[in-house]
Steps between C-alpha positions, in 0.01 A plus 500: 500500500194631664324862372258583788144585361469612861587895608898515617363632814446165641873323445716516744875601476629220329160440291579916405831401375441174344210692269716758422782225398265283304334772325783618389563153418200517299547843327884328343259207342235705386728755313713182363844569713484159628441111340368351805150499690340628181229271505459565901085479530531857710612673236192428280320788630756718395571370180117516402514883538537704186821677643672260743807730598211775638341262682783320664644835589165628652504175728833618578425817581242394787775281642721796552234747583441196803884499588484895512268491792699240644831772439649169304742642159394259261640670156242631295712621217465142346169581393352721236301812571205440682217474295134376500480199315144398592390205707529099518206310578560212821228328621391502854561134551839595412538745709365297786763238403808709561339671818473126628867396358632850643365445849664185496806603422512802772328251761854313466770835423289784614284411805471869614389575143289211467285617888518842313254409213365179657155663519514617142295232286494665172807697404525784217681418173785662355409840361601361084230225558140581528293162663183331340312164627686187381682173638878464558674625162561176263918681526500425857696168612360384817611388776 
């Protein structure tokens, strides 16, 4: 399972997908429908938040507001109403973690994407995170 820190702008197709597939995933664990992956280190973020459903929804929401533009029909009637739940704090050495691990990953599926944001060195984060200074989050298994 992988919840991008990074803005859904940057995945390609199959990236697109796989977040929206994982997150909902994710949303099944944190609101208990599932007995698996709920100790998955990705999910800490959300589960540290004082209402986990908003803020797995609001990631959500960004995912399909990226497929929109992309005139994909991801279904967003498996999410509540869209509302503000505040933000999650990433670090930047996060962040520049999964632009790395990204760019690898479209370098290999993606090379048109990957020439697309080659010149990009520092990407933006999701819109639910907000970034401060910091080393690779302790969550994070490496690679």
């Amino acid at each position: 399972m992988r919840l991008w820190s990074l803005h859904p702008k940057y995945l390609d197709r199959a990236g697109l997908i796989a977040a929206w597939r994982e997150g909902l995933l994710a949303k099944k664990v944190l609101d208990g429908q599932t007995k698996g992956y709920t100790r998955h280190p990705q999910l800490l973020r959300f589960q540290e938040c004082s209402d986990t459903e908003l803020a797995i929804d609001e990631y959500l929401h960004v995912i399909c507001d990226e497929a929109e533009t992309r005139h994909y029909a991801f279904n967003r009637s498996k999410l509540s109403k869209r509302k503000s739940c505040g933000q999650i704090v990433i670090t930047d050495g996060q962040l520049a973690y999964e632009w790395q691990h990204l760019r690898t990953k479209l370098q290999q599926r993606a090379p048109e994407a990957y020439k697309f944001w080659l010149a990009e060195t520092v990407c933006q984060p999701h819109p639910l995170f907000t970034v401060k200074k910091g080393g690779i989050a302790p969550w994070e298994r490496l690679k």
